[in-house]
KOLKE-424185 format. One record per residue (C-alpha): y, z, x. Coordinates in steps of 0.5 Angstrom, whole numbers, plus 500, padded with zeros to 3 digits. Example, Ala and Ser with C-alpha at 12.3 -4.5 7.8 and 13.67 -1.06 7.14 Angstrom:
<atoms>
491516525;498514527;
</atoms>
This chain:
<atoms>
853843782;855842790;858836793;856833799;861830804;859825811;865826816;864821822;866823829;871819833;872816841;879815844;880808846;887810849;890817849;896816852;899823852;907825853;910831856;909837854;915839847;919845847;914846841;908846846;905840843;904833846;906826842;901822843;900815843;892815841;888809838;882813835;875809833;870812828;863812830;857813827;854820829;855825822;856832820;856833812;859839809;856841802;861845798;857849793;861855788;861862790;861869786;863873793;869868796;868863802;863863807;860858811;854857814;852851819;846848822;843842827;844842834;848848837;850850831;850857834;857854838;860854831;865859829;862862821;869866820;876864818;877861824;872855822;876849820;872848814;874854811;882854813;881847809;879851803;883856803;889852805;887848798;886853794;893856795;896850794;892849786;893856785;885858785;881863789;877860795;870862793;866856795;860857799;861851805;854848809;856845815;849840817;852839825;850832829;857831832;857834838;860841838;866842844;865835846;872831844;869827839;872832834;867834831;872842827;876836825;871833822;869838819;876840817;876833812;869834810;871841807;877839805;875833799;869837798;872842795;877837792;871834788;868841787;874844783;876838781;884839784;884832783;889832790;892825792;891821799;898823801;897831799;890831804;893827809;899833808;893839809;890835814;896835819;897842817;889844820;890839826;891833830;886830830;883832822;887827818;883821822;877824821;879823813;881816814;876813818;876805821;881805826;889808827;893810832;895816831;902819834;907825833;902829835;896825833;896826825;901820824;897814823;897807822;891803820;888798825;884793823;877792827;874784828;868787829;862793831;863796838;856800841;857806844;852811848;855819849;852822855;853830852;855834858;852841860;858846858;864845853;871844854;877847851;881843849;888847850;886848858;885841858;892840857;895846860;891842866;894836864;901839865;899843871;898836875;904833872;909838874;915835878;912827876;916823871;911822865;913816861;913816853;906814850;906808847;900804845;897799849;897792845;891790850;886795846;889793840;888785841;881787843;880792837;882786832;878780835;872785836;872783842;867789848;869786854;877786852;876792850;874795856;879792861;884796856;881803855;884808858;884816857;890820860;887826859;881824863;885827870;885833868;878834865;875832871;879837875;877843871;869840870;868835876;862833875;863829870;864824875;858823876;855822869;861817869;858813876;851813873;853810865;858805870;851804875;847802868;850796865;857801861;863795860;866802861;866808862;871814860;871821858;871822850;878825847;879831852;872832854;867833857;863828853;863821857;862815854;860808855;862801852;856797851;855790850;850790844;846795841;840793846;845794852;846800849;839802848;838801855;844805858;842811854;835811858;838811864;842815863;837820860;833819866;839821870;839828871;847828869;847830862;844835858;843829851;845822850;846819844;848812841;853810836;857805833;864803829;868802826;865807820;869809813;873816814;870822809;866820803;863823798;855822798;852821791;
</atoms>
């Protein structure tokens, strides 16, 4: 017996980031978006403990040891039921790795109802929210799904209500980014300046609520967006290139370096892809779109 699970990747239509806490952390005011691009986890019972495997595009970038997501979900359920973690967890990747689409998380929330529904723990909603907090900021939202703003540090969540589908198009760059150097660079530009409370903008939620694209653009926006450029400038120019094909807007996706463009319509998405594509300015292009449901089990 195993149990397949579809975790979706998201964008950030607003990152609002605070100053840094003593903690280290940032409170954030973020609006999250599911989009149609998928890992799924498999979780399959093991005789030798916990181990990871992963395919799909560079699954050679995915950490296999304890340090994966996927396998402190599992073991973090397991502690909490009393039960070993033997669990064999295979990762089919088509979420863009080291690109701020959260794709460890979702692999994090994969792992977690996975195992859930393997061993039959019978967890409820809130004790996975609560393990998912405890993996990460970003893993709860990949459980849930649709749209919410998450704040704290993110893993605090309030659904939000979509009025209709958003068409998207990722340019995927050359080279990851770390998502901790892209906040101490956040940090390092904001040294001496007073940085407000992050608070969502409700423009972005309006525009989410009507399913309204072009409202949308005018709102999105991504604080982080700053310090990625800083330290991966050529993203600019992945950036000018979505914005000179048509894009409603154009950003940086979470805290990068995936660029992401707002489009009109699945055509106009369509066609922003090509170009892009053409452009010479990224290494891959891909097209999505949401809101999409949050983890779900497959039959």
């Amino acid at each position: 017996m195993s149990v397949t699970v579809r975790v979706p990747a998201k964008v950030n239509v607003q990152l609002a980031v605070g100053a840094a806490r003593p903690d280290g952390f940032h409170d954030l005011a973020n609006v999250f978006l599911a989009v149609s691009l998928y890992d799924e986890i498999t979780a399959t019972p093991a005789a030798d403990g916990l181990r990871v495997t992963c395919e799909g595009p560079d699954a050679g970038q995915v950490p296999l040891d304890r340090t994966n997501l996927a396998a402190r979900a599992a073991e973090a359920l397991a502690a909490r039921y009393g039960r070993a973690p033997d669990v064999h967890l295979h990762i089919a990747k088509d979420i863009p790795v080291a690109g701020g689409m959260a794709g460890g998380s979702a692999d994090g929330a994969g792992a977690l109802l996975a195992c859930d529904a393997l061993w039959g723990t019978g967890a409820s909603r809130e004790e996975l929210l609560e393990i998912c907090a405890e993996l990460g900021s970003d893993v709860p939202f990949s459980l849930v799904g649709g749209a919410a703003l998450g704040t704290g540090r993110g893993e605090r969540l309030a659904e939000l209500e979509v009025g209709g589908d958003f068409h998207w198009v990722f340019a995927l760059a050359a080279r990851g980014l770390s998502t901790p150097a892209v906040f101490r660079e956040f940090d390092r530009l904001g040294e001496g300046l007073d940085i407000p409370e992050p608070v969502a903008d409700q423009a972005v939620l309006d525009a989410l609520a009507k399913g309204d694209p072009a409202a949308l653009a005018v709102a999105v926006s991504n604080d982080l967006q700053p310090a990625a450029l800083s330290l991966f400038p050529e993203l600019s120019d992945t950036l000018a290139a979505g914005r000179a094909a048509g894009a409603l807007a154009a950003l940086v996706s979470g805290s990068g370096p995936t660029a992401a463009f707002l489009a009109t319509d699945a055509k106009s998405a369509s066609d922003i892809a090509g170009v892009l594509r053409a452009s010479g300015t990224c290494r891959d292009v891909r097209t999505a779109s949401g809101a999409v449901p949050g983890a779900t089990v497959l039959d």
